[in-house]
N, C-alpha and C positions, 0 to 999 in steps of 0.2 A: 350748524345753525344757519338758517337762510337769512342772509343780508341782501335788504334789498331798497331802490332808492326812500321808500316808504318807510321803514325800519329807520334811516339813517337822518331823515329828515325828519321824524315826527320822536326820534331817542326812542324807541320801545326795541326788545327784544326778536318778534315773532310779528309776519306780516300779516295778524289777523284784526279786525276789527269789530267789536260788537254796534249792531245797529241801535241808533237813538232811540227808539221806540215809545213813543207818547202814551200808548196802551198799559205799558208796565211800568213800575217806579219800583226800582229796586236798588237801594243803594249798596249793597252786599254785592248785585252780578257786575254793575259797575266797578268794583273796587278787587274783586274777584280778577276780572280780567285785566284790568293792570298792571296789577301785582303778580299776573302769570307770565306777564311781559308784552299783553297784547294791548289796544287801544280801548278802554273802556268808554262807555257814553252815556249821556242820562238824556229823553229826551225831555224836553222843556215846554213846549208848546202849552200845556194845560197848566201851568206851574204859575202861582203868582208871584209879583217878586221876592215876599217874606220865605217862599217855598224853594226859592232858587238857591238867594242866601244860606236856609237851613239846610238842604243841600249839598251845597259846595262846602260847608264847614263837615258837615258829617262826614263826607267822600275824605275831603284831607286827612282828617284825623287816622282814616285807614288804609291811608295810600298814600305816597309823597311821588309816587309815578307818576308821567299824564296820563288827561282824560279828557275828553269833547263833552260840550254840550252842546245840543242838537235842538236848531230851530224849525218849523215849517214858515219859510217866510206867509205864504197866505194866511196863516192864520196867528201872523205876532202880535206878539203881547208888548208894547213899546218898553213898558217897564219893566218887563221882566227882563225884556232885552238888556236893557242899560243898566240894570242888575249885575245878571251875569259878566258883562262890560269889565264892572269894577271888581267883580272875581278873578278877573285875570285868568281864566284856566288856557292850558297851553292849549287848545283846539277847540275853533267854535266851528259847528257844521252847521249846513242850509240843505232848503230840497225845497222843490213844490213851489215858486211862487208863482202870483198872476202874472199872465204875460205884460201887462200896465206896472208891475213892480220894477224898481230900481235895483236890481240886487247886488250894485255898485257901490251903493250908498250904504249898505249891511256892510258885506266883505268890506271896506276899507275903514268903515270904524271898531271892526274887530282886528283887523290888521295894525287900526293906529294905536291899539292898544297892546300888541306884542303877541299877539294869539296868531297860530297857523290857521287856517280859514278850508275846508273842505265843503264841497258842493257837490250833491248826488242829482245827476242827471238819466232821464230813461232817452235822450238821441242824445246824435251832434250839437242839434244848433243851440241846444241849454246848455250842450257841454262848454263851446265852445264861446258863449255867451258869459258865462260863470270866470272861465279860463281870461277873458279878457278885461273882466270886471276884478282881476286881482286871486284870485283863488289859489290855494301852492297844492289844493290834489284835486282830484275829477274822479266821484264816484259811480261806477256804471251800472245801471238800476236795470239788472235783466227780468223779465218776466215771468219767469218761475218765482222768483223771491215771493212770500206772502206779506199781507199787508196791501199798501198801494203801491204800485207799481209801472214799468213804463209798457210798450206796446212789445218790444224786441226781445227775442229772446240772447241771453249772455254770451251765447258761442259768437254772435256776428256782430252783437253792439260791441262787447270789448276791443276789439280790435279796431274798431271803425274810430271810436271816442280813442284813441291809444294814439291813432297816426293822425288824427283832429288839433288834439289839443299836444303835441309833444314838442318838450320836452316836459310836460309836468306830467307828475306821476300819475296812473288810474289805478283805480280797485275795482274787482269785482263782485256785485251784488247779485243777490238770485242766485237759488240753488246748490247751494253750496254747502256742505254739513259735514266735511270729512277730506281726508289729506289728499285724492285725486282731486278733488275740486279745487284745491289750493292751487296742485300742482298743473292741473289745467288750463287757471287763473296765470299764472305765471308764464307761462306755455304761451299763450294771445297776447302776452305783453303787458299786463297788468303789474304789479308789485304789489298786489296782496289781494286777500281777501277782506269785505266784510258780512258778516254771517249775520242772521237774525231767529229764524226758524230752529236750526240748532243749538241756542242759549234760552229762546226760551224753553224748551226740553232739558233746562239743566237745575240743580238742587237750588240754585240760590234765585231760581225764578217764581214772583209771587204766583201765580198762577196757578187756579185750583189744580190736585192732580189729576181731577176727570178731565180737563183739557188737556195736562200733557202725557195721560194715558191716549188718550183722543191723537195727539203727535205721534207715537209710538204706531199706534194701529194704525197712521195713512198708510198709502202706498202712492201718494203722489197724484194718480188718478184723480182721488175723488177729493179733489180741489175745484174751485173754481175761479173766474175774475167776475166781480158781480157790484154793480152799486148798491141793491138792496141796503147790505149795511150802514149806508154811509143815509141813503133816504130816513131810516129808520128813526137816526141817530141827529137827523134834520139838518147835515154835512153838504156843503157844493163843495165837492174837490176842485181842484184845476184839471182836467183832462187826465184823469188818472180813472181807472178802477181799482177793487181789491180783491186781492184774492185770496178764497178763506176755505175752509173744509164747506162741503155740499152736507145741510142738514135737514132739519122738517121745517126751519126757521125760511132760510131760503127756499129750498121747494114752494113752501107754500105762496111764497109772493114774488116769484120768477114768475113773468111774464101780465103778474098785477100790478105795476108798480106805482100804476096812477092812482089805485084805490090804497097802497100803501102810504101814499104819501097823503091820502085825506084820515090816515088812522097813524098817524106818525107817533104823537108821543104816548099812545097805548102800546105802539110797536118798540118805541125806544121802553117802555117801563118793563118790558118782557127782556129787550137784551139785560139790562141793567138787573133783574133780579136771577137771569141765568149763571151772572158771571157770579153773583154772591155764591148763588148755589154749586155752581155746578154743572148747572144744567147744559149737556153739550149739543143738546138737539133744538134749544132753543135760545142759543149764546150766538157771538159775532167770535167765531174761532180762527183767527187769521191766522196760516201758514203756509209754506210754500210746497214747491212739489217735492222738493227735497225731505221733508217728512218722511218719504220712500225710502230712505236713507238714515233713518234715526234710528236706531236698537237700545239705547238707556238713558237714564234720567244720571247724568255724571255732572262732578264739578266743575262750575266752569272754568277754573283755572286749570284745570286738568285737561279740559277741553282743549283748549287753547295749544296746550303744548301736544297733546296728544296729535292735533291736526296737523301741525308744524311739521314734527317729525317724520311724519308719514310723508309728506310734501316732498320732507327731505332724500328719504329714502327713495320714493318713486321716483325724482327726478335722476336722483344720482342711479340706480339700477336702467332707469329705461333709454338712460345716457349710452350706458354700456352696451343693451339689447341691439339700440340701433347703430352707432357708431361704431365704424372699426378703425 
């Protein structure tokens, strides 16, 4: 089993972590991956407080393991926040706020509340902004990851954010769907992974199957980073793009996006009844490049362990290859 500072500080089994994801609400992959021994997460951003509440009751009742709940400080919800507060879950995670936010004032009334505090950063200076405003892990938002995401890619941001902010632990974000990436992740200094692209690909993810038949078939390529979606959807990120499969959705307003944004909520009624349907050519399909890297629609608690192992095995074999 890999023990590592992440594993030992956060109680879980397995240094993997599922991403908050505000796009999906699934209390099953949540509760899935805890109980597999990894870090489950819900993300919260959209949720009001009644929704947090009902939530957190549901998640316990199927899990008594930890589990994060995950904010976008730009876009908090105060109450929902101070919600989850008095849920007490052992890990509350941040990502994304305005450079004008406080994210001092977050991390320490999750901290005064007995909760472990994680912050995912795409550089340094959030990293180590987060790191100093109280944070006890630092998650490194590489480029490849789908969704929003930071500028760098994971081979150089890991290790830069590793010897920034050390001695706290970092994870790696982006890319990652399988046991070399784990053991990659660990390899630049990280203690663990967390995964997103790869669970939403798994059985206990609500998402139509023509989306994660859609996972299945990338190969990584035919991704892209694109605001499109976020225009559509009438979204100002903070300095972030997304990056999502290249469709006819995109195609057709790459490189329009000033006339996108005078036709916006005809364009947001098209994602919104894609996702009902199906529809994946004219849906907001966020994944990463690691899609390339996906071959089945498995359990995510199977997942979890399955990636572990492998981590395990490559690291301990390639120990041997090279060391005499």
């Amino acid at each position: 089993m890999l023990n590592t500072a992440f594993t030992e500080k956060f109680g879980i089994q397995h240094p993997i972590a599922l991403g908050g994801m505000g796009s999906i609400y699934s209390i099953e992959l949540v509760t899935a991956v805890s109980e597999a021994g990894g870090l489950g997460a819900l993300g919260c951003h959209r949720l009001t407080p009644e929704d947090v509440n009902a939530a957190v009751k549901l998640i316990r009742k199927q899990t008594e393991k930890p589990f994060a709940l995950n904010f976008l400080v730009f876009d908090i919800i105060e109450e929902s926040y101070q919600t989850a507060l008095h849920e007490k879950p052992a890990v509350i995670s941040f990502a994304w706020p305005r450079p004008e936010q406080d994210i001092k004032m977050y991390i320490e009334r999750a901290k005064n509340m007995g909760c472990l505090v994680t912050f995912m950063a795409g550089g340094v200076p959030e990293a180590t902004a987060a790191a100093e405003a109280g944070a006890d892990l630092i998650i490194a938002q590489g480029a490849e990851g789908g969704g929003h995401v930071g500028w760098m890619g994971s081979l150089v941001l890991t290790p830069m954010i590793v010897d920034a902010v050390a001695p706290l632990p970092v994870l790696t974000a982006g890319g990652i769907a399988d046991g070399r990436g784990l053991a990659a992740a660990l390899s630049l200094g990280a203690q663990g992974a967390l995964l997103g692209t790869r669970f939403l690909a798994s059985k206990q993810s609500p998402l139509h199957s023509n989306y994660k038949d859609a996972i299945l078939l990338g190969n990584g390529h035919d991704t892209t980073l694109t605001e499109i979606p976020d225009i559509a959807q009438g979204i100002v990120w903070p300095g972030a793009m997304s990056r999502a499969k290249r469709n006819s959705f995109i195609e057709r307003w790459a490189g329009q996006e000033w006339k996108l944004r005078q036709r916006q909520k005809e364009a947001h009624e098209i994602l919104l009844k894609a996702r009902k349907t199906g529809d994946i050519e004219n849906g907001n399909l966020s994944m990463g490049q690691d899609a390339g890297l996906i071959n089945d629609i498995a359990d995510a608690g199977e997942i979890v362990q399955r990636i572990s192992v492998e981590a395990e095995t490559i690291m301990n074999r390639r120990v041997q290859d090279f060391v005499s």
